[in-house]
C-alpha positions in Angstrom: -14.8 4.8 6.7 -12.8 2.8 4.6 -9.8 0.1 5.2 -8.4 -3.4 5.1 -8.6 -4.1 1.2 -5.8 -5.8 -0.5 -3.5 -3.6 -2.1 -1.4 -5.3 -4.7 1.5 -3.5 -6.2 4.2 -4.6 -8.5 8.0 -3.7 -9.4 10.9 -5.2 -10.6 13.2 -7.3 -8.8 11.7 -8.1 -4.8 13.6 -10.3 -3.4 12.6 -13.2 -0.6 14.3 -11.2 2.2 13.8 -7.6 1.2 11.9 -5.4 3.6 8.8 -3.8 2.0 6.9 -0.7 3.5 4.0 1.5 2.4 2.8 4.7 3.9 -0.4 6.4 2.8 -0.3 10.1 3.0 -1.2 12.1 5.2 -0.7 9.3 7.9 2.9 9.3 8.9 3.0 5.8 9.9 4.3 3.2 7.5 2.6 -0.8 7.4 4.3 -3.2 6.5 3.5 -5.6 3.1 4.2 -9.3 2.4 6.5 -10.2 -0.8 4.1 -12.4 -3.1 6.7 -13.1 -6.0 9.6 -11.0 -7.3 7.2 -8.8 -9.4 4.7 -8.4 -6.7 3.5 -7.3 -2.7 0.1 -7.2 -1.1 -0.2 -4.6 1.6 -3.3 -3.8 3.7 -5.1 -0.4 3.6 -5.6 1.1 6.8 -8.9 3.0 7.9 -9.4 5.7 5.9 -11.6 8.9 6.9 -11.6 10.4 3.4 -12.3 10.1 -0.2 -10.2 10.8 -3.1 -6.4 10.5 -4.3 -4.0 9.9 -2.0 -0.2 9.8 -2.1 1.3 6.3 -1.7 5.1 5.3 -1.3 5.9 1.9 -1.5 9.9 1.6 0.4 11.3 -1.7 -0.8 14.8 -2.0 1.5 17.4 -5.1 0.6 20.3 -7.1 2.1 22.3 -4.1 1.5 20.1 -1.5 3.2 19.4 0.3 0.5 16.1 1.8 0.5 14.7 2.4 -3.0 11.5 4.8 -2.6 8.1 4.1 -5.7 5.3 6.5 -5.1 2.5 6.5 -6.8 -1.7 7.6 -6.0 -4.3 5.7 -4.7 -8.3 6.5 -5.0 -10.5 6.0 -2.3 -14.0 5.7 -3.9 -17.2 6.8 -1.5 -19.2 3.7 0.6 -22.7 3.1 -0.5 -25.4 2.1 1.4 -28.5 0.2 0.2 -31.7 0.3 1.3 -34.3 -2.6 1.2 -37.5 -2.5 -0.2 
């Protein structure tokens, strides 16, 4: 299982009081991410029981309550365990 690394994406235009949202498919919940600068948010991964591409759409809302919708693909890479010697 796989979760809780920093997931940094970047647009145009966030600003200070915009909502921002990510969902991971197939999980139908959506988490929400912290506004780092007005090119950039950080969202946590949740725990992931799979490998490979998965479907992600960022939902940046504003003032106005307009939603504007980016989607894009995320990889979850395989854990490896090490043995000692």
């Amino acid at each position: 299982m796989l979760g809780g690394q920093y997931l940094v994406v970047g647009g145009p235009c966030i600003n200070p009081n915009d909502k921002i949202q990510v969902m991971y498919s197939p999980i139908l919940t959506t988490f929400p991410c912290q506004r780092m600068s007005s090119y950039s948010a950080v969202c946590i991964t949740p725990i992931f029981n799979t490998t490979g591409d998965i479907q992600v759409t960022l939902s940046i809302e504003n003032a106005n309550a307009e939603v504007h919708h980016h989607t894009g693909i995320y990889t979850i890479g395989q854990s490896v365990e090490y043995s000692s010697r």
